[in-house]
NUZAVO-36475 format. One record per residue (C-alpha): residue number from 1; x, y, z. Coordinates in nm, 4 decimals, padded with zeros to 6 digits. Example, Ala and Ser with C-alpha at 12.3 -4.5 7.8 and 13.67 -1.06 7.14 Angstrom:
// NUZAVO-36475
<i->1, X->01.2300, Y->-00.4500, Z->00.7800>
<i->2, X->01.3670, Y->-00.1060, Z->00.7140>
END
This chain:
// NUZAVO-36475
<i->1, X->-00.2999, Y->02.5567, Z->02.0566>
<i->2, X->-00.0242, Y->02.4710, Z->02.2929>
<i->3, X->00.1597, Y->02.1677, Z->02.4680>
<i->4, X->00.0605, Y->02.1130, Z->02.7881>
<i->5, X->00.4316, Y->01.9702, Z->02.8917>
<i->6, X->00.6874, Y->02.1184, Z->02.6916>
<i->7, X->00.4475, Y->02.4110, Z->02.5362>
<i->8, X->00.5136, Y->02.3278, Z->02.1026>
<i->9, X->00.3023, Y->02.4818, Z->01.8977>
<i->10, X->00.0169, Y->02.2305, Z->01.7667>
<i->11, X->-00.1338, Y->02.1483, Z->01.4515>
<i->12, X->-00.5131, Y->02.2289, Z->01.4337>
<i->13, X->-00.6692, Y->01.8787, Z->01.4982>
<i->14, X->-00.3570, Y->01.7520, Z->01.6289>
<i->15, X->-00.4183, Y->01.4267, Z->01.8615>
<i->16, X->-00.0680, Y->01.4545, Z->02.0265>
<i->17, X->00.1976, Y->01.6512, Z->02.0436>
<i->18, X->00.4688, Y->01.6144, Z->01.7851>
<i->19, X->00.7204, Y->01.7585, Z->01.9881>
<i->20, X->00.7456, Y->01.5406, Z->02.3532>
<i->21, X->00.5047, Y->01.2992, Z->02.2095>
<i->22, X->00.1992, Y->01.3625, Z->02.4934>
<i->23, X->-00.1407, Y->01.2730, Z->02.3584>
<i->24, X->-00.4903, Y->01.4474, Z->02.4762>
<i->25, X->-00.8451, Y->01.3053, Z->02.5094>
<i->26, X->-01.0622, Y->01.3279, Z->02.2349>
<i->27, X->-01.2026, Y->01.6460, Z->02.1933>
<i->28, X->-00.9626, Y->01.7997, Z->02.4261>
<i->29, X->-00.7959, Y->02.1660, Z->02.3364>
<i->30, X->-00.4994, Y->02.2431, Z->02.5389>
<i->31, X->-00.4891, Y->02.6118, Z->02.4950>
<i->32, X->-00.2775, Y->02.8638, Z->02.6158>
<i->33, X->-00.4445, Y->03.1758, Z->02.7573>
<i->34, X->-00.2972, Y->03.5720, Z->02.7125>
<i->35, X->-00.1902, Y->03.5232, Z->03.0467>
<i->36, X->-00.0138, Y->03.2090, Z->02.9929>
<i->37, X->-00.2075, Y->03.0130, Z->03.2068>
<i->38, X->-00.2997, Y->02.6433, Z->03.0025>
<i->39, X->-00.6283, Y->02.4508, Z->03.0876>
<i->40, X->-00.6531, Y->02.0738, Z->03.0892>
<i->41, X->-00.3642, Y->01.8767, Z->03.1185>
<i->42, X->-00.2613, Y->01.5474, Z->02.8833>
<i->43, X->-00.3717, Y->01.2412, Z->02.9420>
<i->44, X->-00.1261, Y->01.0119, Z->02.8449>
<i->45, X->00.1723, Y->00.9338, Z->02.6085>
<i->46, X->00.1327, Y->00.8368, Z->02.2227>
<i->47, X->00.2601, Y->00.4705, Z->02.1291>
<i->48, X->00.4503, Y->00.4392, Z->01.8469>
<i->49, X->00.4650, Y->00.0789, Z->01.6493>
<i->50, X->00.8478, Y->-00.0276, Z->01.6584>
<i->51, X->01.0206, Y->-00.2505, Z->01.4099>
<i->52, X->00.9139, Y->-00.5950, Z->01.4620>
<i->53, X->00.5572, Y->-00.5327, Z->01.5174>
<i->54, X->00.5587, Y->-00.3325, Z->01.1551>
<i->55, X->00.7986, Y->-00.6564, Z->01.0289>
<i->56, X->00.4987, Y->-00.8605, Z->01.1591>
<i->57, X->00.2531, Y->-00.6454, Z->00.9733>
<i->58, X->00.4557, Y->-00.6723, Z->00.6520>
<i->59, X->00.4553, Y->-01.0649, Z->00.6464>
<i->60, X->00.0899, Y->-01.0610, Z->00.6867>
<i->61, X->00.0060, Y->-00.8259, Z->00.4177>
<i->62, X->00.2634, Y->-01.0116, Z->00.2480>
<i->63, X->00.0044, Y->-01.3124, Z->00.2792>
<i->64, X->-00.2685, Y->-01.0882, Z->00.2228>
<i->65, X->-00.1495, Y->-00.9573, Z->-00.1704>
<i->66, X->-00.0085, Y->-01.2935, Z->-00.2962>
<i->67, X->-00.3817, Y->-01.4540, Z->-00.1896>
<i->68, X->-00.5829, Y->-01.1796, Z->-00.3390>
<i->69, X->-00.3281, Y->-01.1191, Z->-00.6362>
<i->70, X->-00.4108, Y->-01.4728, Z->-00.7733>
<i->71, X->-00.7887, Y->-01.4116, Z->-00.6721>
<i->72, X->-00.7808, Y->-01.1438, Z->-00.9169>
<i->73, X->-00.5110, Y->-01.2747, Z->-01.1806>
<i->74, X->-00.6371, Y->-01.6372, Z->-01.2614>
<i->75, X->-00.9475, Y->-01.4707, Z->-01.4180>
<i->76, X->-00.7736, Y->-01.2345, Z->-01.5863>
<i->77, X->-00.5637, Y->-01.4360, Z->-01.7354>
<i->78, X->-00.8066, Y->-01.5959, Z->-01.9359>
<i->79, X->-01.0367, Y->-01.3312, Z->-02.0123>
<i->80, X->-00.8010, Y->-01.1607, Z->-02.1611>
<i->81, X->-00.6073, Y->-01.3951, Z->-02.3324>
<i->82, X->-00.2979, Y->-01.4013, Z->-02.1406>
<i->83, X->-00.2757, Y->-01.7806, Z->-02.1214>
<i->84, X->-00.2670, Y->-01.7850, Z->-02.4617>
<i->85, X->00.0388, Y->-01.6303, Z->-02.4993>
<i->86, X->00.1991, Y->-01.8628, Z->-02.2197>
<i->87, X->00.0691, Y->-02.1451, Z->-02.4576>
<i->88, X->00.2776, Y->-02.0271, Z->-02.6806>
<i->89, X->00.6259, Y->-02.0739, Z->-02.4825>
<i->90, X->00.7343, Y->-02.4312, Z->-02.4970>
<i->91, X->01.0212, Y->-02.5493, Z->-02.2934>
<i->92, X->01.3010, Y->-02.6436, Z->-02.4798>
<i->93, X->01.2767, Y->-02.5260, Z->-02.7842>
<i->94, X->01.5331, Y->-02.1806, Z->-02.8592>
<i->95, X->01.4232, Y->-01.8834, Z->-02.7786>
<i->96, X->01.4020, Y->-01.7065, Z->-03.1002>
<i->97, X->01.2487, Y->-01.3216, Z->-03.1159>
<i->98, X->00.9529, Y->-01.3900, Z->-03.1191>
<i->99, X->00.9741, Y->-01.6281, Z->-02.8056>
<i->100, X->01.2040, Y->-01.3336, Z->-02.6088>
<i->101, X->01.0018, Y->-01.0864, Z->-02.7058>
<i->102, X->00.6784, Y->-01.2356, Z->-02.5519>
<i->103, X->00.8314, Y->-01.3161, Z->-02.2371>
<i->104, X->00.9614, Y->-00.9835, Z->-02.1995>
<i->105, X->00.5771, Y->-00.8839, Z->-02.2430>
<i->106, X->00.4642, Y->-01.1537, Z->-02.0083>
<i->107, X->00.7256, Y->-01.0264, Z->-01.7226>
<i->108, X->00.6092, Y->-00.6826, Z->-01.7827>
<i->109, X->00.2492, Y->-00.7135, Z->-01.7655>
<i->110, X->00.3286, Y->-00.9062, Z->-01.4159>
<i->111, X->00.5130, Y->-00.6225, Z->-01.3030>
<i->112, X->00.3146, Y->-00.3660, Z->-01.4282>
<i->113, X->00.0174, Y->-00.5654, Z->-01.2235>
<i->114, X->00.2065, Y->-00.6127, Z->-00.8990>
<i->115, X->00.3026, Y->-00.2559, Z->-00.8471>
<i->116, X->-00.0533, Y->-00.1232, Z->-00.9251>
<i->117, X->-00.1568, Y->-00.4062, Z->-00.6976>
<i->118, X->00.0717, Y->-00.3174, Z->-00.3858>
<i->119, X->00.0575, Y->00.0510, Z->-00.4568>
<i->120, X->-00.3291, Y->00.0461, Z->-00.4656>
<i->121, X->-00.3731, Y->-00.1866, Z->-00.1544>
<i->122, X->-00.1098, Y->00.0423, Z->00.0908>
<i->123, X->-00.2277, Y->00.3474, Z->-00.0375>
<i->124, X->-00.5899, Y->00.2952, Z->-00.0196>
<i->125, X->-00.6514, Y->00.1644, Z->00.3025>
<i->126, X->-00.3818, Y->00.3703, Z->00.4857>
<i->127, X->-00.5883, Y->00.6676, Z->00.4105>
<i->128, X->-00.8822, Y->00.5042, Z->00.4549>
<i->129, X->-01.1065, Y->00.4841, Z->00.8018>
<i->130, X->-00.8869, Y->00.2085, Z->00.9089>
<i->131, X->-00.5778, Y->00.4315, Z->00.8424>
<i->132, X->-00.4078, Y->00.0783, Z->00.8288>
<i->133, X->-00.3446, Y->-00.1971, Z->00.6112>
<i->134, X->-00.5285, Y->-00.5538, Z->00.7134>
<i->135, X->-00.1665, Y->-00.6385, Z->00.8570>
<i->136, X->-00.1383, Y->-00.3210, Z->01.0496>
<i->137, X->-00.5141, Y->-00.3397, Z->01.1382>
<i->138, X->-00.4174, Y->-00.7164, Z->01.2896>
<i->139, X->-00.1545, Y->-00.5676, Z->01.5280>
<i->140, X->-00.3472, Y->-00.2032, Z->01.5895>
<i->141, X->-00.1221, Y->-00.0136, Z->01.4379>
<i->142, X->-00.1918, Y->00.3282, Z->01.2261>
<i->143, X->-00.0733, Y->00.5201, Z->00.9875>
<i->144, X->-00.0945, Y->00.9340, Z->01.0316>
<i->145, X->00.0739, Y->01.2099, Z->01.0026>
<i->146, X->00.3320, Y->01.4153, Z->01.2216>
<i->147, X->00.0038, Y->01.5123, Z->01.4376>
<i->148, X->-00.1389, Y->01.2158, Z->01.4532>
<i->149, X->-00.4231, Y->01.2898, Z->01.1816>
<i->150, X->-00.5245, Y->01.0718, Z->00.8954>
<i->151, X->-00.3226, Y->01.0760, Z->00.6107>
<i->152, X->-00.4789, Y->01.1523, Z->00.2889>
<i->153, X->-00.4121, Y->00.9081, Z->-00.0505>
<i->154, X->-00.1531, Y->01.1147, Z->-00.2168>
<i->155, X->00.0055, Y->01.1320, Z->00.1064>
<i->156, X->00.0190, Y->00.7405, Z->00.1585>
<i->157, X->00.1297, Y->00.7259, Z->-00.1918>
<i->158, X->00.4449, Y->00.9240, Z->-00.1329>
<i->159, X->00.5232, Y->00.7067, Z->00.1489>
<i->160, X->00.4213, Y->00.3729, Z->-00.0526>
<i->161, X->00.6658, Y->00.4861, Z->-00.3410>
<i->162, X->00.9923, Y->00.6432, Z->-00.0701>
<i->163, X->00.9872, Y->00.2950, Z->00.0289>
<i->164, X->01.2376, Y->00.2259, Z->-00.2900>
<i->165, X->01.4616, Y->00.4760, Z->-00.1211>
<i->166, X->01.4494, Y->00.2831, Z->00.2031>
<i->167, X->01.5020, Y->-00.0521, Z->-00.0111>
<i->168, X->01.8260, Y->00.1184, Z->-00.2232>
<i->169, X->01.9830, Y->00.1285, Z->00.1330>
<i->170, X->01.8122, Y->-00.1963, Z->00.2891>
<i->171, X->01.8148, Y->-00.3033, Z->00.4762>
<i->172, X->01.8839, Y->00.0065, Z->00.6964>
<i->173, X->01.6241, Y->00.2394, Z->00.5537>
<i->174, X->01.3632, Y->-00.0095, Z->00.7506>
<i->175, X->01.5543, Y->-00.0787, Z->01.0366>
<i->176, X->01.5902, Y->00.2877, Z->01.1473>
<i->177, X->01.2246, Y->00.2650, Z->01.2700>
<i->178, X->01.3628, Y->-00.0032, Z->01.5455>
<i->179, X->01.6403, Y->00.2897, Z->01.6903>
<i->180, X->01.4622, Y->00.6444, Z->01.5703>
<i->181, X->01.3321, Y->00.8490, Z->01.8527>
<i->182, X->00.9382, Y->00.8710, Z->01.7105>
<i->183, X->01.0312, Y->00.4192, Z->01.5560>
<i->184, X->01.0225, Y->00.6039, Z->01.1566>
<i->185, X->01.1337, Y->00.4223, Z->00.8740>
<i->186, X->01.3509, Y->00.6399, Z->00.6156>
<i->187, X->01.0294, Y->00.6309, Z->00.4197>
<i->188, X->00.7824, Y->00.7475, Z->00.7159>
<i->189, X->01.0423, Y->01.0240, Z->00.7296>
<i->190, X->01.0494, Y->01.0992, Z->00.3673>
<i->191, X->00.6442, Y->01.1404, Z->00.3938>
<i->192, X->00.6118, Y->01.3183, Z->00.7307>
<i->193, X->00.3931, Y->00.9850, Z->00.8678>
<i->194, X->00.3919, Y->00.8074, Z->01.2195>
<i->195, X->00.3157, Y->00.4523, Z->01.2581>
<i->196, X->00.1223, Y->00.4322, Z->01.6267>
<i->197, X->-00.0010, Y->00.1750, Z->01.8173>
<i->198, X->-00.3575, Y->00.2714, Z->01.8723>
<i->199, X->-00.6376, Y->00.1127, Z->02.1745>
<i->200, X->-00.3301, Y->00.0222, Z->02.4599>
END
């Protein structure tokens, strides 16, 4: 399959091309016959989601994991005897080994929980139908790959994780998606994914 307009090469199942950016109808095949002749022309231009509208989406799924974090944490702290060990720490008494050692357990376990938490949430619903988180889903944004196909977990999970490469440099790792030609993040670019703006 064929561009249309500039004539790239396309990706089986490709919804635009990743070349000039033109997207095609559902269903559509742009093909490029022995003669050279091509058959139904594009449609219309993709969209892509710039920097404050994925900002936007970040403070809302922001919202999002803190709300369902302590959903999910305030039982679990109990059943599993967590707030036990908080009982344990009383403020101002010295810390002796014990006491360090248990808040270094405490901080851990948090930490441990968050980035399953964030990792799991991004990575599941980005490759899910939605292809969006519920922040991106809020502002119809999506998440696919350089031809506009959905991404699959692994994939989302390499571009969850490259986002520590784009916070080593913040905070121009994320602001590169309000200047880059296609709006990508260092991490979008890392994991070969688009963020569009689908339905306008």
């Amino acid at each position: 399959m064929y561009c249309s307009k500039c004539g790239a090469l396309m990706a089986d199942g490709a919804v635009f091309c990743s070349a000039c950016g033109q997207t095609f109808s559902s269903g559509v095949v742009i093909a490029r016959s022995p003669m050279g002749a091509q058959t139904v022309p594009a449609t219309a231009r993709v969209e892509y989601g710039g920097f404050w509208l994925r900002f936007l989406a970040y403070l809302i799924d922001g919202a999002v994991i803190t709300i369902g974090a302590f959903v999910i944490a305030i039982p679990l702290v109990f059943l599993t005897g967590l707030g036990t060990l908080l009982s344990q720490i009383h403020s101002g008494e010295d810390l002796n080994d014990a006491g360090f050692w248990l808040i270094m357990r405490v901080f851990f376990l948090f930490a441990t929980f968050s980035l399953a938490v964030t990792w799991l949430y991004h990575a599941l619903m980005e490759s899910s139908e939605w292809q969006a988180t519920v922040g991106k889903k809020a502002l119809d944004l999506v998440v696919t790959d350089m031809a506009g196909r959905r991404v699959s977990f692994w994939r989302a999970t390499g571009r969850h994780f490259a986002k520590i490469v784009s916070n080593m440099i913040y905070p121009f790792g994320h602001i590169m998606a309000g200047f880059a030609t296609q709006k990508q993040a260092l991490h979008d670019m890392i994991a070969g994914c688009l963020i569009l703006r689908r339905g306008n």
